[in-house]
N, C-alpha and C positions, 0 to 999 in steps of 0.2 A: 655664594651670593644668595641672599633672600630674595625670591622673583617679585612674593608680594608685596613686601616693604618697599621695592626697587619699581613696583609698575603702580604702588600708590603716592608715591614720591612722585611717579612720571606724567600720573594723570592729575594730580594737583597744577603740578607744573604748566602741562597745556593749558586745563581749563582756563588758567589764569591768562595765559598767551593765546586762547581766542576769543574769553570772554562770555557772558552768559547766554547770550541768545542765537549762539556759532551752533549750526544743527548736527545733527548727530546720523546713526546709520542704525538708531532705537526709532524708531517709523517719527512720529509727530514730534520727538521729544527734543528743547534744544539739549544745553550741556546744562545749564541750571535745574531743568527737570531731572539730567540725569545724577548729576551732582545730589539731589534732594533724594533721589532713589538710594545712590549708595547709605547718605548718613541714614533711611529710614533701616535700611536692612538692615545695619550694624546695631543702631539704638533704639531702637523699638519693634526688637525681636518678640514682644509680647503681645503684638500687631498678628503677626507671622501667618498664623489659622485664618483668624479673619480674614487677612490679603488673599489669601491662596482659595480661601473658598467662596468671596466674592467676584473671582475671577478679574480682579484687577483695579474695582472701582475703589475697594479700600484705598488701593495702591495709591490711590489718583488725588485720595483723600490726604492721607497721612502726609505724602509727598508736598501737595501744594501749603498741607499747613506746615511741614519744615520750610519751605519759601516764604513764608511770613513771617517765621521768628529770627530767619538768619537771612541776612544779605548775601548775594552771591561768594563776596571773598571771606566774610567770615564761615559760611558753611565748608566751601573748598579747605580752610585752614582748619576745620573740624574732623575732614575727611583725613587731614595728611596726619594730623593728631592721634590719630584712630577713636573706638567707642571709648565714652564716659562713661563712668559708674562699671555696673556689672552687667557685661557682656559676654555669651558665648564665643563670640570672636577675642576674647581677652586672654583666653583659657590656652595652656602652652602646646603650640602647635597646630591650632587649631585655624589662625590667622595663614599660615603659610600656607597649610590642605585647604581652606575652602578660599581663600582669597587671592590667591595667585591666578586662576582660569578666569576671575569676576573680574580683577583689577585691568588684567591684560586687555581681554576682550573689548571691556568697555572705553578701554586708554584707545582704542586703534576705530571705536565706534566714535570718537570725537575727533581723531586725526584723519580719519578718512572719510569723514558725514562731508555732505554741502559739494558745491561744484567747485570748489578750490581747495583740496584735503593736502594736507602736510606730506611733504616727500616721505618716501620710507625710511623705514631705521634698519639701521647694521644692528641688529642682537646681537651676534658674535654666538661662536659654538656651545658654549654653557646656557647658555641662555634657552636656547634652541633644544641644547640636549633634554633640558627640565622642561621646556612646553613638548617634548615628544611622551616623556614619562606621564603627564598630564593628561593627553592626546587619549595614550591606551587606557587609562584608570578611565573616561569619561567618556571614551566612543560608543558603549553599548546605549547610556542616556542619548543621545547625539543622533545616533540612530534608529531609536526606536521604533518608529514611522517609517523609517525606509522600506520603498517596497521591496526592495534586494536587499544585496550585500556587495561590499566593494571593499578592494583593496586601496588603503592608504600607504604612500609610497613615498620616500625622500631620496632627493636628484643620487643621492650616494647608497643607492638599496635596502635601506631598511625599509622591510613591510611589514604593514598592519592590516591583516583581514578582519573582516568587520563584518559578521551577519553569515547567511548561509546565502545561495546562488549569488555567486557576486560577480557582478555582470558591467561592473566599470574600477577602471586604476585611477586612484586622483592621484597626480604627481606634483610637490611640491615641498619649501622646507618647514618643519613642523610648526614654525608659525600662521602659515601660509593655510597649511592642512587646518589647523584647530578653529582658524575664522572660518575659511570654507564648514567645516564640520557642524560650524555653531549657529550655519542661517549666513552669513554674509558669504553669501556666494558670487554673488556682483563684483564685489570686490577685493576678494583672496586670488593672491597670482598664485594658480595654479593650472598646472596642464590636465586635460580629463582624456584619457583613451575610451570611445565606447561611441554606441548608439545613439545619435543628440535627441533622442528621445528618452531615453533613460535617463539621459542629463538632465532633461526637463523635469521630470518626475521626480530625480532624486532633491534638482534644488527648493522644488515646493513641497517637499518632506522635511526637510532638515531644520535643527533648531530646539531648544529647548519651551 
């Protein structure tokens, strides 16, 4: 199975079954901001410097002018499409390594925003095995900021050390682990062994 094709299918899907102004667990952003965020990343990757070195305001820019040109369900039917024209993300294999972590993430940042988030989903073991291979390619990023190191851990013993003195166990299944990892620590079911001080510390570190 394709994770990325399979969780940009997934996120079309909802956006559409909550609808544009359903919030999200991206701070202020509903789903049509975050919706206007993905197609910005895919097609107007000649943005990209800009964004990044205006720390965001581009972002704010580009984004609300994709909300002008496209209505909410024609931009989601853009998203499930993938990028026009010529895209880095178009390029073979390129979509499955960078868009599998972005699609997932942000699919479970609209199912779980707001005070009524969508029950959880059964992955199933494949699914899970390819967000754990993801996990280790992307923990060093994930953690860069940590003032430690901790071990990542799934209920069936696979661990992932992560950083030098590692001074807590997250225990969870690797989907579980990769939100926690990625800033949504509020709301990743996972169990934490450790000092709830360290805890504190770790979850205002973490995040890209």
């Amino acid at each position: 199975m394709n994770l990325a094709r399979a969780e940009r299918r997934g996120i079309c899907d909802t956006f559409l079954q909550v609808g544009p102004d359903a919030p999200t667990l991206c701070g202020d952003w509903s789903a049509y901001d975050l919706a206007a965020h993905l197609w910005v990343r895919e097609n107007e990757f000649q943005y990209i410097a800009n964004i990044l070195a205006s720390r965001g305001s581009q972002a704010h820019l580009r984004m609300d002018a994709a909300k002008s040109r496209h209505p909410f369900p024609a931009l989601v039917e853009a998203i499930r499409t993938g990028p026009a024209g010529f895209s880095p993300y178009r390029l073979p294999g390129v979509d499955s390594r960078a868009n599998a972590i972005e699609f997932f993430i942000h699919h479970e940042d609209v199912r779980r925003g707001g005070p009524d988030p969508l029950p959880p989903r059964d992955l199933g073991d494949d699914t899970e095995a390819q967000l754990w291979t993801l996990l280790k390619r992307m923990s060093g990023l994930f953690f860069r900021k940590s003032p430690f190191g901790v071990d990542l851990q799934t209920p069936d013993g696979l661990i992932l050390p992560v950083k030098k003195r590692r001074k807590l166990t997250v225990i969870g299944r690797p989907s579980e682990l990769l939100l926690f990892s990625s800033g949504r620590t509020s709301v990743a079911d996972v169990r934490i062994q450790g000092d709830p001080g360290d805890v504190m510390r770790l979850s205002s570190a973490l995040g890209i």
